[in-house]
C-alpha positions, -999 to +999 in steps of 0.1 A: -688-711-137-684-676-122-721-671-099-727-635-088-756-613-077-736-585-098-765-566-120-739-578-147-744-615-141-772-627-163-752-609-192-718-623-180-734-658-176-747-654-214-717-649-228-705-680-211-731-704-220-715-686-257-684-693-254-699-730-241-720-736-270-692-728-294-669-750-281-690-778-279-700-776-318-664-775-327-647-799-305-647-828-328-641-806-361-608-802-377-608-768-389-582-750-373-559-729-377-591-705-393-569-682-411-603-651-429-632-644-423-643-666-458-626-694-438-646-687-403-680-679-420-681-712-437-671-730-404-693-715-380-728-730-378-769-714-378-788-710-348-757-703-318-768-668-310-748-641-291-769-623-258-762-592-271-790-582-292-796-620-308-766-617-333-757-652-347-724-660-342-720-661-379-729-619-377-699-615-355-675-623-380-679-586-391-663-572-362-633-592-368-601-577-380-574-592-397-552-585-367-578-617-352-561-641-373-554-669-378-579-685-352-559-713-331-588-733-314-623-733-303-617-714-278-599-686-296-627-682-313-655-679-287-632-651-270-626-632-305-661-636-310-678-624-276-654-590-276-675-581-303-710-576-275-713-551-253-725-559-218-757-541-212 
């Protein structure tokens, strides 16, 4: 974990407890490679919420194009997903 006094931290550090949370809820599922967005809104669960402005992960799927497909891994995801915030 990155630790900064940066004015940019707390948001930085958000969007790594994020990527953190995502990961966790998918490490023991088996539903990669995510190929749409019909695939990735069915896997992705309620209540993980994005920092920026309290989207849920599942209203990031939006911002997606199909150039972000397929989806490899967990961790794929969580960075497709958290280029969707702005840092504020």
């Amino acid at each position: 974990m990155i630790t900064t006094n940066h004015p940019l931290g707390e948001a930085l550090k958000d969007i790594e407890t994020f990527k953190l949370k995502l990961a966790d809820y998918f490490k023991d599922k088996d539903v990669f490679p995510i190929k749409n967005k019909v695939e990735l809104g069915s896997a992705l669960p309620c209540g993980i919420s994005m920092p920026c402005g309290d989207l849920e992960a599942g209203e990031l799927v939006k911002f997606l194009t199909d150039n972000d497909f397929p989806i490899k891994n967990a961790e794929d995801l969580a960075i497709k997903l958290s280029k969707s915030c702005s840092i504020q």
